[in-house]
DOTI-50713 format. One record per residue (C-alpha): residue number from 1; x, y, z negated. Coordinates in Angstrom, 2 decimals, padded with zeros to 5 digits, always signed. Each point is the difference from the previous one (the first is absolute). Layout:
num->NUM, east->X, north->Y, up->Z $
...
END
This chain:
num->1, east->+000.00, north->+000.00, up->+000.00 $
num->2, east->+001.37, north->+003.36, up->+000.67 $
num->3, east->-000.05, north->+003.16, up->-001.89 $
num->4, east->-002.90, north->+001.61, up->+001.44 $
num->5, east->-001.77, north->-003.33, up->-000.49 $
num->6, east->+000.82, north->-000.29, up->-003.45 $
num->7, east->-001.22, north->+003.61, up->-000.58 $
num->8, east->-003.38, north->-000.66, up->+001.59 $
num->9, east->+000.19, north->-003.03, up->-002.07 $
num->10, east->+000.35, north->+002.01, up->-003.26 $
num->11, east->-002.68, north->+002.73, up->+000.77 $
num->12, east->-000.71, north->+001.10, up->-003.47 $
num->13, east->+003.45, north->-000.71, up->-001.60 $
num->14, east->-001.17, north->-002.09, up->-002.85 $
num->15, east->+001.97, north->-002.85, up->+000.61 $
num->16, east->+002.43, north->-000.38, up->-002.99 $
num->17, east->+002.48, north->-001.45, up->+002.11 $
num->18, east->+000.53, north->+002.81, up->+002.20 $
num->19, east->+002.68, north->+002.59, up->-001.74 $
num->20, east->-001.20, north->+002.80, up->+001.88 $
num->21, east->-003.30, north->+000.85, up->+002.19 $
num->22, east->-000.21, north->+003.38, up->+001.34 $
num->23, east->-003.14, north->+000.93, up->+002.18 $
num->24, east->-000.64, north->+003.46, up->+001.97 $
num->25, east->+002.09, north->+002.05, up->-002.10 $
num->26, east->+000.18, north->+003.33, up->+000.58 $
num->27, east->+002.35, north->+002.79, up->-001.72 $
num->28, east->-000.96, north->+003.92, up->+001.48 $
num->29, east->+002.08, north->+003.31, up->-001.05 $
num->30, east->-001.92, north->+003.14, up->+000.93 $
num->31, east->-002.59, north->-002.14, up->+001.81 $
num->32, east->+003.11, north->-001.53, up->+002.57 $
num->33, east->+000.18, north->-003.69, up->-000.95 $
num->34, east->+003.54, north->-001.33, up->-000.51 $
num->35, east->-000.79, north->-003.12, up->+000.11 $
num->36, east->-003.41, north->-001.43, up->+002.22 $
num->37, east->-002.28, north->-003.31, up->-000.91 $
num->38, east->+003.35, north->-001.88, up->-001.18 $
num->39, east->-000.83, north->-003.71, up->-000.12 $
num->40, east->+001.94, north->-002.81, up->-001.22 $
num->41, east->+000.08, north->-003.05, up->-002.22 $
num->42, east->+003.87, north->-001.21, up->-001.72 $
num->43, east->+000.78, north->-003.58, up->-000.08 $
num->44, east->+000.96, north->-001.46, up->-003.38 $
num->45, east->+004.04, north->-000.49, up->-000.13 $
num->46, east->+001.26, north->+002.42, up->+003.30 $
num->47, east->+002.01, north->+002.48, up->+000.00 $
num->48, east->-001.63, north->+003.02, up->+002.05 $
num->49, east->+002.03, north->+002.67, up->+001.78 $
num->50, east->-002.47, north->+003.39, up->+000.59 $
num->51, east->+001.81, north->+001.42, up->+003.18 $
num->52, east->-000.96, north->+003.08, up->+001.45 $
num->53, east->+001.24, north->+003.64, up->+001.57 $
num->54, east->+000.27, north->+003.28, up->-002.43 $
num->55, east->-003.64, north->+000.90, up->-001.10 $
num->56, east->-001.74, north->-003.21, up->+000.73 $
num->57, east->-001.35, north->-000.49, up->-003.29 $
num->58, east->+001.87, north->-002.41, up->-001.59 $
num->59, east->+000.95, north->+001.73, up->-003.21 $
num->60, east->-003.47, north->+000.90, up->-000.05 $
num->61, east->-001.44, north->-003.37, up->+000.62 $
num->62, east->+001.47, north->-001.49, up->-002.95 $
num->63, east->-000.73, north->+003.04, up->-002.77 $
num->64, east->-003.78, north->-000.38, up->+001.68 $
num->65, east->+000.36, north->-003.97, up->-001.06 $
num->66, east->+001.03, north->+000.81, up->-003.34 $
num->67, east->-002.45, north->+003.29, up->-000.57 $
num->68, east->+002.51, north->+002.46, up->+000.00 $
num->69, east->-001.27, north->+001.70, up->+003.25 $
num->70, east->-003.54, north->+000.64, up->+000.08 $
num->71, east->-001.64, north->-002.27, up->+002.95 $
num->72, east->-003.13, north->+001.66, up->+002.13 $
num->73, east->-000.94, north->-003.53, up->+000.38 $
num->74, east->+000.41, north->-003.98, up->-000.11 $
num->75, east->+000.50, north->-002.74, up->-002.21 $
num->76, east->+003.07, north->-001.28, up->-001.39 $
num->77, east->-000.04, north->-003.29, up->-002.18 $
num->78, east->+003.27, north->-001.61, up->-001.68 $
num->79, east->-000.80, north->-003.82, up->-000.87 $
num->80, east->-003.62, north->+000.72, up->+000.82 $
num->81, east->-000.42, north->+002.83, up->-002.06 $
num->82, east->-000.10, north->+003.56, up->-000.15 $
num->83, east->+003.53, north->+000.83, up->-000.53 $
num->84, east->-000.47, north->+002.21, up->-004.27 $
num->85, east->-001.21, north->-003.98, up->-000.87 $
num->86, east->+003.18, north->-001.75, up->+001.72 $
num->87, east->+002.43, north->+003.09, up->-001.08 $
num->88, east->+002.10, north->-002.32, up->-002.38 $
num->89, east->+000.75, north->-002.53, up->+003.35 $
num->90, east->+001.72, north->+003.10, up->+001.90 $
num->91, east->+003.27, north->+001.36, up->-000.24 $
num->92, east->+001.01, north->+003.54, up->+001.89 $
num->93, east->+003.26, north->+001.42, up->+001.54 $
num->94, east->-000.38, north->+003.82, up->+000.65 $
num->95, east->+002.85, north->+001.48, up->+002.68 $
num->96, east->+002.33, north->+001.38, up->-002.06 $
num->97, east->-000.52, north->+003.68, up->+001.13 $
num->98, east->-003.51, north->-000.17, up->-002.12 $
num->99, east->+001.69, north->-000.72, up->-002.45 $
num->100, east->+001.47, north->+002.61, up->-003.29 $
num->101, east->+003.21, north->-000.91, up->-000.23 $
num->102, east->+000.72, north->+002.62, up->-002.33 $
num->103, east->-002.16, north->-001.03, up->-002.59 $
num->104, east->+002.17, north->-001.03, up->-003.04 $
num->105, east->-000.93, north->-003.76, up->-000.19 $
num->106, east->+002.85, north->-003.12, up->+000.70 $
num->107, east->-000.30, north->-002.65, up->+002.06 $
num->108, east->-000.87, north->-002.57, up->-002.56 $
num->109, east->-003.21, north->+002.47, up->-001.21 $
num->110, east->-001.11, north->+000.09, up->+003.62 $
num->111, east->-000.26, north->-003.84, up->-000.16 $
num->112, east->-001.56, north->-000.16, up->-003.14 $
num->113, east->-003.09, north->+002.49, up->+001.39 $
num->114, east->-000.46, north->-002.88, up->+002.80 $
num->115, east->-001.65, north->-001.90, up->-003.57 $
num->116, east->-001.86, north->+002.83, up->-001.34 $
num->117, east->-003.15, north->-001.37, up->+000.90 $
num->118, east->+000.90, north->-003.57, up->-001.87 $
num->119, east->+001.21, north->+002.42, up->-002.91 $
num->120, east->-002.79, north->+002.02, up->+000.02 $
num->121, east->+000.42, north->+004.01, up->-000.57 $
num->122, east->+001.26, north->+001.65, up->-002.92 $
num->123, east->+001.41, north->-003.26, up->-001.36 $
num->124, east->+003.49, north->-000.87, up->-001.08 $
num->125, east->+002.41, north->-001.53, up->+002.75 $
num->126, east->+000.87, north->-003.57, up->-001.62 $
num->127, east->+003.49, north->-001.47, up->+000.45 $
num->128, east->-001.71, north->-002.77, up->+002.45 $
num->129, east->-000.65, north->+002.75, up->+002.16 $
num->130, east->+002.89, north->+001.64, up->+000.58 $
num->131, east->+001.78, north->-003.90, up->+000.57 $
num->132, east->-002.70, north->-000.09, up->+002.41 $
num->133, east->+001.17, north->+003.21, up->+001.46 $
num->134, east->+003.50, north->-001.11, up->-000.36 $
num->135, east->-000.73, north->-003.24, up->+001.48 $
num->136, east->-001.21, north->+002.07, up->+003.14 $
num->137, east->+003.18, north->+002.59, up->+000.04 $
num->138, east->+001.86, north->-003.29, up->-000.04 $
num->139, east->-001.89, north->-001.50, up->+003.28 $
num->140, east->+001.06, north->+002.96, up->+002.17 $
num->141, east->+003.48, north->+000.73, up->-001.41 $
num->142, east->-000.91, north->+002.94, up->-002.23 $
num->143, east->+000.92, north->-001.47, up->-003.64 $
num->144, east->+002.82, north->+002.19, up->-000.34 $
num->145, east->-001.67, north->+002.64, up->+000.90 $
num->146, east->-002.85, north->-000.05, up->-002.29 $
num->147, east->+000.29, north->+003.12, up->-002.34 $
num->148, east->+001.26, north->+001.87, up->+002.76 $
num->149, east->-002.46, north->+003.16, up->+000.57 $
num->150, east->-001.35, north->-000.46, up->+003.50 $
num->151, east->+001.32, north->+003.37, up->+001.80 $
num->152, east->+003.00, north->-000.98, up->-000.72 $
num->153, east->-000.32, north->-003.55, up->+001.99 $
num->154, east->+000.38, north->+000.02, up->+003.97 $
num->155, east->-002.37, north->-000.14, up->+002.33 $
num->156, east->-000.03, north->-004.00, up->-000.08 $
num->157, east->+000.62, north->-000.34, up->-003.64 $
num->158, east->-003.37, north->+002.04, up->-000.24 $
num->159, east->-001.61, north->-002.33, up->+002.79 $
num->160, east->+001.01, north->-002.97, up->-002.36 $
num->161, east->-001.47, north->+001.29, up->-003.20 $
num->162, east->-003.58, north->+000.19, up->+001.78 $
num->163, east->+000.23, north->-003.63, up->+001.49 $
num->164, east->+000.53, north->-000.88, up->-003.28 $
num->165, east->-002.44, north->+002.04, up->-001.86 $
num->166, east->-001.96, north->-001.92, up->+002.67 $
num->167, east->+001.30, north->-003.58, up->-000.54 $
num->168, east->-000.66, north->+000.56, up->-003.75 $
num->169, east->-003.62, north->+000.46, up->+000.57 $
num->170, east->+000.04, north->-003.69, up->+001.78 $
num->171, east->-002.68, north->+000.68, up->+002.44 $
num->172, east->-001.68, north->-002.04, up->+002.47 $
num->173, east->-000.21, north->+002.67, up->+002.33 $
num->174, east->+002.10, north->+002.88, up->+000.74 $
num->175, east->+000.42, north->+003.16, up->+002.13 $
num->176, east->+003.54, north->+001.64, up->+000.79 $
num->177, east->+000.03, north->+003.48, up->+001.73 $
num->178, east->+003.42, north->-000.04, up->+002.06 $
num->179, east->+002.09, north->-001.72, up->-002.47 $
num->180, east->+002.76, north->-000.34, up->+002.46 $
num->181, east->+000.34, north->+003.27, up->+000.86 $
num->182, east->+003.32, north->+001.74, up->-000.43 $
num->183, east->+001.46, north->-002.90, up->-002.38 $
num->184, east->+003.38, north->-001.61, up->+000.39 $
num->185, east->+000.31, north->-003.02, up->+001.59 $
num->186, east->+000.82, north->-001.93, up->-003.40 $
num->187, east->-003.46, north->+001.39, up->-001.03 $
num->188, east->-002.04, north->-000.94, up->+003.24 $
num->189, east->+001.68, north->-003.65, up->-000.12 $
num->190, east->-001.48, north->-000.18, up->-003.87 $
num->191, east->-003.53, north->+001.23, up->+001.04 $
num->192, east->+000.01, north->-002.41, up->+002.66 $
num->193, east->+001.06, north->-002.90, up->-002.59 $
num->194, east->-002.27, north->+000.91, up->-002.34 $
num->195, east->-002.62, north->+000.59, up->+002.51 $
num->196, east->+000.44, north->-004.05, up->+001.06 $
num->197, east->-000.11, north->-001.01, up->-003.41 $
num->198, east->-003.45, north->+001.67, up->-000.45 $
num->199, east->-001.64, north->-001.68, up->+003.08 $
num->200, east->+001.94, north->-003.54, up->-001.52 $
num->201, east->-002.26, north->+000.70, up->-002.83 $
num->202, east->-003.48, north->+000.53, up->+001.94 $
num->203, east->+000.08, north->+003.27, up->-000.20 $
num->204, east->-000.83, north->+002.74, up->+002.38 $
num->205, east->+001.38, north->+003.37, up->+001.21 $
num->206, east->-000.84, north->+003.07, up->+002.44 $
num->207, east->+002.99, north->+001.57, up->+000.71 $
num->208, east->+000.18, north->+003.38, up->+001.74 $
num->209, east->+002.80, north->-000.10, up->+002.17 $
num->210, east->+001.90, north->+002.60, up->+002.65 $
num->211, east->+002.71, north->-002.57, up->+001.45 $
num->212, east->-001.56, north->-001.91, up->+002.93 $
num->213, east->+003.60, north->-001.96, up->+000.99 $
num->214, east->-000.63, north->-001.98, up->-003.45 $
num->215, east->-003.60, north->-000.56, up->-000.28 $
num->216, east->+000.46, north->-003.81, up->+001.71 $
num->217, east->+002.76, north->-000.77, up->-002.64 $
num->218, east->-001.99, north->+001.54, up->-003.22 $
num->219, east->-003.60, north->-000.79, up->+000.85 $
num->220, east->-002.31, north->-002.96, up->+000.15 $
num->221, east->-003.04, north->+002.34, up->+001.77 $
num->222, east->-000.21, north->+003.70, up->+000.92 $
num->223, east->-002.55, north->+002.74, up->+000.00 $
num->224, east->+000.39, north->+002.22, up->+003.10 $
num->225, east->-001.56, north->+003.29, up->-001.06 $
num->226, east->-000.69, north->+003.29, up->+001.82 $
num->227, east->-003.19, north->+001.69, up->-001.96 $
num->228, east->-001.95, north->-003.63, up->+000.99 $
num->229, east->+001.76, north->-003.32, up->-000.43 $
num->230, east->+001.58, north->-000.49, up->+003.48 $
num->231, east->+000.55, north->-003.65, up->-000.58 $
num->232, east->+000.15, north->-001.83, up->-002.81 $
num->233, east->+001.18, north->-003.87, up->-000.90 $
num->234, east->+003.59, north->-002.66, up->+000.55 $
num->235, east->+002.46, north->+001.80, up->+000.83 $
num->236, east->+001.23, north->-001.94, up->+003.18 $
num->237, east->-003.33, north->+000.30, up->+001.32 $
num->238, east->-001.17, north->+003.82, up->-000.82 $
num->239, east->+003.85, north->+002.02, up->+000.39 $
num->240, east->+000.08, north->-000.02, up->+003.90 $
num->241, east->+001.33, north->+002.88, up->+001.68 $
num->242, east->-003.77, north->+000.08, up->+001.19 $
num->243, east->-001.40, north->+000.67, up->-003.33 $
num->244, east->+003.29, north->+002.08, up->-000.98 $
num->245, east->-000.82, north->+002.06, up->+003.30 $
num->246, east->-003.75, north->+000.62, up->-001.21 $
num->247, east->+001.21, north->+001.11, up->-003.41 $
num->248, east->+002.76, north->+001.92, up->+000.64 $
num->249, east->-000.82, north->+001.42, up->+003.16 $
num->250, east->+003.08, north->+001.48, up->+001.80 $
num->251, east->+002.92, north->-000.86, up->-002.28 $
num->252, east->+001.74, north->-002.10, up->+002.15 $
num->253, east->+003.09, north->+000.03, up->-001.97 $
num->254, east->-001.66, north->-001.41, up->-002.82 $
num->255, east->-001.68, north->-002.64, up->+002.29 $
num->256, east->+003.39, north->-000.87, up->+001.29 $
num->257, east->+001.26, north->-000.77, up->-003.10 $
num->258, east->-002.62, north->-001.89, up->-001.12 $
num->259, east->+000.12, north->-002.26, up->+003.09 $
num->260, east->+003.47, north->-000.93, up->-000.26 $
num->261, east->-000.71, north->-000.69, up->-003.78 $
num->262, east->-002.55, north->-002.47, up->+001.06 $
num->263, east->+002.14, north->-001.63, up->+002.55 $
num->264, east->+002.51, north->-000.34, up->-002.42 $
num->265, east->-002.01, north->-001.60, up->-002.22 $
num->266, east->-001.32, north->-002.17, up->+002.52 $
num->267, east->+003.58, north->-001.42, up->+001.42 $
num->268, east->+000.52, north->-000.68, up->-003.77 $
num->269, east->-003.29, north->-001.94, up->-000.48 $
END
């Protein structure tokens, strides 16, 4: 069954099974939609590259998902419900430019607020929780690190101490806004690792992502986005340099690239 099979399959998005439905979503500014009757439904245990020009939407498609952008309309359901009920199943990833880095935290206090909601407001931080938080800092190379304010850490030191304030929450599903963007390469071959491990543990993720030469090497499906959902399910049958073409219009450089990244990728198969 294919994706858009599936998703007519899963018409109201109650299935349990199904990490995320989303149906006819819409997100306006000023009465000029951003994003235009987005529809899609995320299989259980994939990793999902959201691929797209400048101003498609993507950004905006996943703070719409998690009700942090108002939405003129649709429905959005995480494990068949609305997503305030399934909150505790998601973890987030902001880009790092949304981010106050001069707020006088350290990294292992960022982590710990990924357990807030298992804590509970107003309530003393235990000494479970910050091994928890440890644990996490540990998992992406951060443990020396930890009481180190974050403006003071690098761009993919910072990077690291929100997967992990992630990984700490242990989600089922979660969303990552660019998390490769303008990281080393030490840091980008850690997310990648630790990306693997999540869909060896049946987990799912919808990753916003700007580098098309990689997408066949980091992604089990792919969202092709441009205001509407260009094309959307495995990624050796949706990234064509047709569908690339229809979403990102003229770029041909871009296209280039990503042709010769699927060729590669292909002779390697």
């Amino acid at each position: 069954m294919n994706a858009q099979a599936r998703h007519a399959a899963n018409l109201n998005g109650d299935d349990p099974k199904v990490p995320l439905s989303v149906h006819d979503l819409t997100v306006a500014y000023h009465r000029k939609p951003v994003i235009w009757d987005v529809g899609f439904d995320a299989a259980p245990g994939q990793l999902i590259g959201v691929v797209g020009p400048n101003g498609a939407g993507k950004s905006t498609l996943l703070r719409a998902i998690l009700g942090l952008t108002p939405k003129a309309s649709g429905r959005v359901r995480v494990f068949g419900k609305p997503y305030r009920e399934n909150r505790g199943r998601v973890g987030y990833v902001p880009q790092r430019e949304s981010v106050d880095w001069d707020f006088p935290i350290d990294a292992l206090d960022v982590v710990t607020m990924g357990l807030y909601r298992q804590i509970g407001w107003l309530r003393r931080v235990r000494a479970e929780h910050r091994e928890r938080a440890m644990a996490a800092l540990e998992r992406v190379g951060m443990a020396d690190l930890a009481k180190r304010q974050i403006s003071q850490l690098s761009g993919g030191q910072q990077q690291r101490t929100f997967l992990a304030r992630a990984l700490v929450q242990d989600a089922d599903l979660y969303f990552m806004d660019e998390p490769f963007a303008a990281v080393d390469a030490a840091t980008e071959a850690a997310i990648v690792e630790l990306l693997r491990d999540m869909r060896a543990q049946g987990k799912t993720a919808l990753v916003v992502h700007h580098d098309l030469q990689t997408v066949p090497d980091y992604f089990d499906s792919v969202l092709l986005l441009n205001m509407r959902v260009v094309a959307h399910g495995p990624v050796e049958e949706v990234f064509t340099p047709e569908n690339l073409q229809k979403t990102y219009g003229g770029r041909l450089t871009l296209l280039d690239e990503a042709t010769e990244a699927m060729r590669r990728r292909e002779r390697a198969l």
